[in-house]
C-alpha positions in Angstrom: 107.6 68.6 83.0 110.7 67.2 85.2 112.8 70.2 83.5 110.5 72.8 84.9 109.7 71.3 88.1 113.0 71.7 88.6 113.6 75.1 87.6 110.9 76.4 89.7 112.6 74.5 92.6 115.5 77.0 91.8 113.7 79.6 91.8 111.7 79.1 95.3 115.0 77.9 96.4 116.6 81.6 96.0 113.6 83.3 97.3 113.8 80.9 100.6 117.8 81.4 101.0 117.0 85.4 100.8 114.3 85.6 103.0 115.8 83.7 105.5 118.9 86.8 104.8 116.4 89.1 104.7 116.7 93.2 103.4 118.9 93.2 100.5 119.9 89.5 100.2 116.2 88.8 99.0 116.9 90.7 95.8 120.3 89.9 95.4 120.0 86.5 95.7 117.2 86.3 93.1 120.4 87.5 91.1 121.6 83.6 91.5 118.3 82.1 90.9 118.2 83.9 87.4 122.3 83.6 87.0 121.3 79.6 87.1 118.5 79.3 85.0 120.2 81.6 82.0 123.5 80.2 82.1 122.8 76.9 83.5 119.5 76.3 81.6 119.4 78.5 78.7 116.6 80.7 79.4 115.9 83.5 77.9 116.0 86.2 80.5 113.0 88.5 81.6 112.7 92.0 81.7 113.2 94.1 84.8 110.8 96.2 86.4 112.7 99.4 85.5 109.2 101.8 85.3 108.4 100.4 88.9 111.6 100.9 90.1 112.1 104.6 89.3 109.4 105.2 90.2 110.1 103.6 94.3 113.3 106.0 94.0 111.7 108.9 93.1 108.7 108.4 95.7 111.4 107.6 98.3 114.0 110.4 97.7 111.0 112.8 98.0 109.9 111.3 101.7 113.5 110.7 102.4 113.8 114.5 102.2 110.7 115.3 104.5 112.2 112.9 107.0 115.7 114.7 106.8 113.9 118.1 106.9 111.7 116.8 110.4 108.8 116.5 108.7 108.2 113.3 110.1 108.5 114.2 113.5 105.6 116.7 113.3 103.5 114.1 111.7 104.5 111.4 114.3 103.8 114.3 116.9 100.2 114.9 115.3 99.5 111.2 115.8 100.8 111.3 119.3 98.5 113.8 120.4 95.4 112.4 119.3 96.4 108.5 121.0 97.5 110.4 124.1 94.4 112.4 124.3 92.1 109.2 124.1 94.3 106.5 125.1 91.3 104.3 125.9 91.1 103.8 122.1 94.5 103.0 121.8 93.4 99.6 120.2 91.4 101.2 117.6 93.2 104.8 116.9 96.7 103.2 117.0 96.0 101.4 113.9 94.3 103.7 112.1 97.4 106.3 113.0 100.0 103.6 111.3 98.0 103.1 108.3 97.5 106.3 107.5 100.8 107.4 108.2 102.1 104.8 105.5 99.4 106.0 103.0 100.8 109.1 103.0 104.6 107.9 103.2 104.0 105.1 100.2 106.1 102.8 103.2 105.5 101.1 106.4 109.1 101.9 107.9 108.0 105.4 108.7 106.0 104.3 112.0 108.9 102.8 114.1 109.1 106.4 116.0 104.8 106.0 116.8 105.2 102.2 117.8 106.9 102.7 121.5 104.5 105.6 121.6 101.9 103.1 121.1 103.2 100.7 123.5 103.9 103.2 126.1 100.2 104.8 126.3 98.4 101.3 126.4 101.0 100.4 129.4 100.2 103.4 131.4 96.3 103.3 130.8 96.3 99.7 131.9 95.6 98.4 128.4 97.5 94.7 127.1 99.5 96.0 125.1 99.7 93.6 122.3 96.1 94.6 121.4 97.5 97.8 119.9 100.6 96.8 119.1 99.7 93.7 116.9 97.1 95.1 115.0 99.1 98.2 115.0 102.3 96.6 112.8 99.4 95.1 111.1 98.1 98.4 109.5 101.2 99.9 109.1 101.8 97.0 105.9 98.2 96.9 104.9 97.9 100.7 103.9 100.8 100.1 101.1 98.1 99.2 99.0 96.1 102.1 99.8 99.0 105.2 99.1 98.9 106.6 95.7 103.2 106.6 95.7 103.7 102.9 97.1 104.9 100.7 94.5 102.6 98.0 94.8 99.3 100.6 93.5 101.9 101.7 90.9 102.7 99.0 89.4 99.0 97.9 89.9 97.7 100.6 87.1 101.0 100.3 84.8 100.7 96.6 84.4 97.1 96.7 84.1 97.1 99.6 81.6 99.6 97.2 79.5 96.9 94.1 79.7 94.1 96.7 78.7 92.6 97.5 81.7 92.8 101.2 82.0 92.2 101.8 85.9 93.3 105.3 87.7 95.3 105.5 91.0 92.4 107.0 92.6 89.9 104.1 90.9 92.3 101.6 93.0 92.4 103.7 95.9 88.4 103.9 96.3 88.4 100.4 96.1 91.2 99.5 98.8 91.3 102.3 101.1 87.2 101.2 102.5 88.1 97.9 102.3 91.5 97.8 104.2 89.9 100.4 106.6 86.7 97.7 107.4 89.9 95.2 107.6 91.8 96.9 110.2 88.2 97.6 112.2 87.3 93.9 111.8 91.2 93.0 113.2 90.9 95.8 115.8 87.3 94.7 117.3 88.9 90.7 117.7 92.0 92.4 119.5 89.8 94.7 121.8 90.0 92.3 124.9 92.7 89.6 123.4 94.5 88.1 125.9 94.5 88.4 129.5 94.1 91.7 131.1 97.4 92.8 132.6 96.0 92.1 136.3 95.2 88.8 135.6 98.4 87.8 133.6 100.5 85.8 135.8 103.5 86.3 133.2 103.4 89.9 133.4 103.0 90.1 137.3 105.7 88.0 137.8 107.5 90.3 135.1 106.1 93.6 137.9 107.8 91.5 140.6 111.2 92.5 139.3 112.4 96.1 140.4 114.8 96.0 136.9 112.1 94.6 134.7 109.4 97.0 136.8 111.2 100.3 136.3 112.3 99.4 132.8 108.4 99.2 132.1 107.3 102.1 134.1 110.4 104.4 134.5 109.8 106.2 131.7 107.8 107.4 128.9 108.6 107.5 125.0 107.4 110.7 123.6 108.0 113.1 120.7 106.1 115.8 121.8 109.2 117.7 123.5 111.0 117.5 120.2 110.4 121.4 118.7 109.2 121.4 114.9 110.6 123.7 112.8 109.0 125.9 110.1 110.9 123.9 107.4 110.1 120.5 108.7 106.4 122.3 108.6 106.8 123.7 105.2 108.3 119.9 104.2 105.0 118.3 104.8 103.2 121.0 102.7 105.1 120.5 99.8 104.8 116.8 100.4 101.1 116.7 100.5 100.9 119.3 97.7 102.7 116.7 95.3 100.6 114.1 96.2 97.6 116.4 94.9 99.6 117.0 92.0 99.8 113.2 91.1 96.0 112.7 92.3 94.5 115.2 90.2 96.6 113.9 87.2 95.4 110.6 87.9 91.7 111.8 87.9 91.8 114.6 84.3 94.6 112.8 82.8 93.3 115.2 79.7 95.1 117.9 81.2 98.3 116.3 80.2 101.0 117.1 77.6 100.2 115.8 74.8 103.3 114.9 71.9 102.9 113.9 68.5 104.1 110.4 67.3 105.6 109.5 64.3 102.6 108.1 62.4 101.0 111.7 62.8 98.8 110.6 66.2 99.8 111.8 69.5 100.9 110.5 72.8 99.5 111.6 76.2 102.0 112.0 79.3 102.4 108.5 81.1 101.1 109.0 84.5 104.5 106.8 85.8 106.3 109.8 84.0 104.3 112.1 86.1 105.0 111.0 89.5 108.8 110.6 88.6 108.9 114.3 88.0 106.4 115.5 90.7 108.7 113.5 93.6 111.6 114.3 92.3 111.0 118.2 91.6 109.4 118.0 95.2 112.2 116.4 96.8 114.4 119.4 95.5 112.4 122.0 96.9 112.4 120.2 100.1 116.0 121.1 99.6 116.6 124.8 98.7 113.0 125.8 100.7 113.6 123.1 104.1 117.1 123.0 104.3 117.0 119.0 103.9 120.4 117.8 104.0 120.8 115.1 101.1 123.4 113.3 103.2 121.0 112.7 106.1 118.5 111.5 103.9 120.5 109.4 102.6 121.2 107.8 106.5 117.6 108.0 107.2 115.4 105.1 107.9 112.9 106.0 104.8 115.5 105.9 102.2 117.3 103.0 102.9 114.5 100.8 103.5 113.2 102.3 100.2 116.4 101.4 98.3 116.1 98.0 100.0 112.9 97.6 98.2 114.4 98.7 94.9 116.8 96.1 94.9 114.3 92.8 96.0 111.8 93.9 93.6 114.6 94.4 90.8 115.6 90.9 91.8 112.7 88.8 92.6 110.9 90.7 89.9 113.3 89.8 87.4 113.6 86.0 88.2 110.2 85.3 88.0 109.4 87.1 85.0 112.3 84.6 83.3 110.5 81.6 84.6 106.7 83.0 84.0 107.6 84.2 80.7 109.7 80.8 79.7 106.5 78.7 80.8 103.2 80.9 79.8 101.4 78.2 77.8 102.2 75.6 80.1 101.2 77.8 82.8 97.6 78.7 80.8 97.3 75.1 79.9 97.5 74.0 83.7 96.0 76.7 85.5 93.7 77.9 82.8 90.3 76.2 83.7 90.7 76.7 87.7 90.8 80.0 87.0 88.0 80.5 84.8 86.1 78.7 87.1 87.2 80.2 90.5 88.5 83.5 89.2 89.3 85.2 92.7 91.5 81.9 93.9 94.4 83.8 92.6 94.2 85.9 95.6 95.7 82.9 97.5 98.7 82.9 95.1 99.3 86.3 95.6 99.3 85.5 99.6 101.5 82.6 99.2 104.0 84.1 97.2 104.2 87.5 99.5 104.5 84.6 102.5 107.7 83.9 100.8 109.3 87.2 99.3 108.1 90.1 101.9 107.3 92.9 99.3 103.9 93.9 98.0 105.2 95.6 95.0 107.6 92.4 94.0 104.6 90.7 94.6 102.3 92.5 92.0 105.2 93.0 89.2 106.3 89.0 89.3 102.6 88.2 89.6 100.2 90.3 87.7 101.6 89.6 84.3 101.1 86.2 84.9 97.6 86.3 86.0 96.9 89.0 83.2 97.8 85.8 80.8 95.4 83.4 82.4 92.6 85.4 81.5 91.6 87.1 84.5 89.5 90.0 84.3 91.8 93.0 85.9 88.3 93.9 87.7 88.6 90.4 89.1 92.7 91.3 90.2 91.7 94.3 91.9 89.5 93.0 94.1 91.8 90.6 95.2 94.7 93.0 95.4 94.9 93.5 99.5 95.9 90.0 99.5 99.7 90.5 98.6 100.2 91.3 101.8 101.2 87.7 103.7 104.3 88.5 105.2 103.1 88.8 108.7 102.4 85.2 108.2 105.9 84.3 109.5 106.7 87.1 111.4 110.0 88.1 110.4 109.4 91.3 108.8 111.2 94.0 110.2 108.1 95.7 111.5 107.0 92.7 113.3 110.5 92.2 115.1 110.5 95.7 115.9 107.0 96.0 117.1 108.1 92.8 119.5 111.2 94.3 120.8 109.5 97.5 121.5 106.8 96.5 123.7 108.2 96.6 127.1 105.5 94.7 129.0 106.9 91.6 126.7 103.2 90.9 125.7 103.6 91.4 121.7 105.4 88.1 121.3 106.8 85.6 118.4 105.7 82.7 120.3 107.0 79.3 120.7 106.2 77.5 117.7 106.9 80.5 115.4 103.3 81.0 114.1 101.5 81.1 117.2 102.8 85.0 117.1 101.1 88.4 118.2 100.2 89.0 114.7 99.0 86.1 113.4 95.2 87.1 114.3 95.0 90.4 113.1 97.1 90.0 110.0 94.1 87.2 109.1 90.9 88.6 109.8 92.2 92.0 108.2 93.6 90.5 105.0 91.0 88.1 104.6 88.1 90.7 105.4 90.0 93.0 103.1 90.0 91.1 100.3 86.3 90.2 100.9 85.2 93.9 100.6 87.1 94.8 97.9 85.8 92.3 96.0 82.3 93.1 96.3 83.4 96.8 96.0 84.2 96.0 92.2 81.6 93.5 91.7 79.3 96.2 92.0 81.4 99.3 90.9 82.7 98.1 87.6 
């Protein structure tokens, strides 16, 4: 017991040293954690995520392109016009714009461009605005597990298909898109009149007192819609969407298929992993020759690099707690075993506490899943606690956070003093937690 007390120590150790790194120092220095505990404590090492992880590459390549192309722009600019045309709604519309935008994206790094945007209408219409903003950032993380291309849903249906529980992209997606949407309404409700209205915030008046800090505020406005769209970026987006159609209706007549014989004279059907591999890459290439998307400035983009950044945390983190997991799995059934067959959905506060420490959604459903797979939890059960592997707003320094905090001019999105007492705090809470809530009773009564 002292020998894996220990080992686990080294392994939360390397997850705490790359978080406090942050991007690609999480994975990497998962490398050490697992380095350690095969060399130093002969443990048999785990496997790697590789399914997951080509899969991330392909999704991100393909909306690396459509942000090379401009394709994002025009989507950013559709957003813009409809918070700009009722900016009295900002609190409500601005998070529904950011989690959309990442359900179609599979990441939450595409809504840096909307977030000034955000901050800027709420400032000139009078509006606090950390009410947006916070609940905004918020959204922008909670609709990974809602975008049929974001690892975490991936790896969702791959791992359960492996533990025999055959569930479809779209099955996940009817569950956690209505449940992460009554989340962000719940979250957007509580941050309708948080916080003192600007004219009565003696912080921000004095702030107004300054002519610097007054114009900086006021001078100007952060827009997109005098950026001209192309007809490629345009036709970037089509192709886009039309892939994701491609992958949904798969998902849904999976009969339709290629089918390939096997060697004991059955046959095979396509692996829907397979599928989306090929449908984002092949998409990605016509974004090329048909959008005249340069490879090299996807490459520099935003999208792609916090993509690969992702590949190499989940190959990382992944990887070191499968080699711990899979080193300890009856001493893991034997002590967790009867909590969880009593109180099945208190895994969902595992799978919070561990994103609280590693930042990834999708690391947190490949270490995790397997492991709660082997304790006997129905996969039923697992999805309806799945919108609680988001927890990294919990200490907020996630890079949406920090940007989101650095963009709001009025300097009322804020970390806060004793590092919890933060902007996000609130809305991260009630809309994980009501999340959670809904989608359980979603599959209590659909399955």
């Amino acid at each position: 017991m002292a020998l894996m007390i220990i080992q686990l120590l080294v392994v939360l150790g390397a997850l705490y040293v790359g978080s406090r790194y942050g991007s690609l120092a999480l994975g990497a220095i998962s490398g050490i954690g697992l380095a350690i505990l095969v060399f130093g404590f002969s443990m048999k090492p785990g496997s790697p995520p590789t399914d997951v992880i080509y899969i991330i590459i392909a999704a991100v390549t393909c909306a690396g392109m459509m942000h090379a192309s401009g394709g994002m722009d025009w989507l950013i600019q559709i957003a813009e016009r409809m918070l700009r045309k009722h900016p009295d709604r900002i609190t409500f519309y601005a998070p529904l714009t950011t989690f959309f935008l990442t359900v179609l994206v599979g990441t939450g790094h595409v809504v840096y461009t909307l977030m000034p945007i955000i901050c800027d209408i709420a400032l000139k219409k009078g509006i606090r605005p950390e009410r947006p903003c916070g609940v905004a950032s918020i959204a922008s993380q909670v609709g990974i597990t809602c975008s049929p291309i974001a690892a975490a849903v991936v790896a969702f249906t791959t791992i359960s298909a492996a533990n025999g529980f055959n569930v479809s992209i779209p099955q996940v997606l009817m569950v956690t898109i209505p449940a992460c949407l009554c989340g962000l309404i719940a979250a957007s409700a509580l941050s309708f009149k948080r916080g003192k209205d600007l004219d009565k915030d003696p912080e921000f008046q004095k702030r107004c007192q300054d002519p610097e800090l007054y114009q900086y505020m006021y001078g100007s406005s952060a827009t997109t819609l005098d950026k001209k769209i192309s007809k490629e970026a345009k036709r970037a987006v089509y192709i886009f969407l039309a892939a994701l159609c491609v992958i949904v209706f798969f998902a849904v007549f999976q009969d339709m298929l290629p089918h390939f014989p096997k060697a004991d004279g059955t046959t095979e059907t396509l692996k829907m992993n397979i599928v989306i591999q090929i449908v984002m890459i092949s998409a990605a290439a016509f974004m090329i020759i048909f959008c005249k998307a340069k490879p090299k400035t996807a490459v520099n983009g935003a999208v792609w690099q916090s993509g690969m950044v992702a590949v190499v945390a989940i190959y990382g983190i992944a990887w070191l707690a499968d080699t711990y997991f899979s080193n300890y799995m009856t001493e893991m059934q034997a002590a967790l075993g009867d909590i969880v067959a009593k109180y099945n959905w208190s895994i969902a506060f595992v799978f919070f506490l561990v994103s609280v420490l590693i930042n990834s959604q999708g690391a947190v459903v490949v270490a995790m899943l397997p492991l709660a797979y082997s304790l006997g939890i129905p996969g039923v059960v697992l999805l309806g606690v799945l919108p609680s592997v988001y927890g990294y707003f919990f200490i907020p320094n996630y890079p949406s956070d920090i940007a989101t905090v650095n963009f709001d001019r009025s300097g009322t999105t804020v970390i806060g003093k004793y590092l919890l007492n933060h902007s996000f705090m609130m809305p991260g809470l009630v809309c994980v937690i009501t999340s959670t809530i809904v989608a359980y009773i979603i599959t209590s009564i659909a399955f």
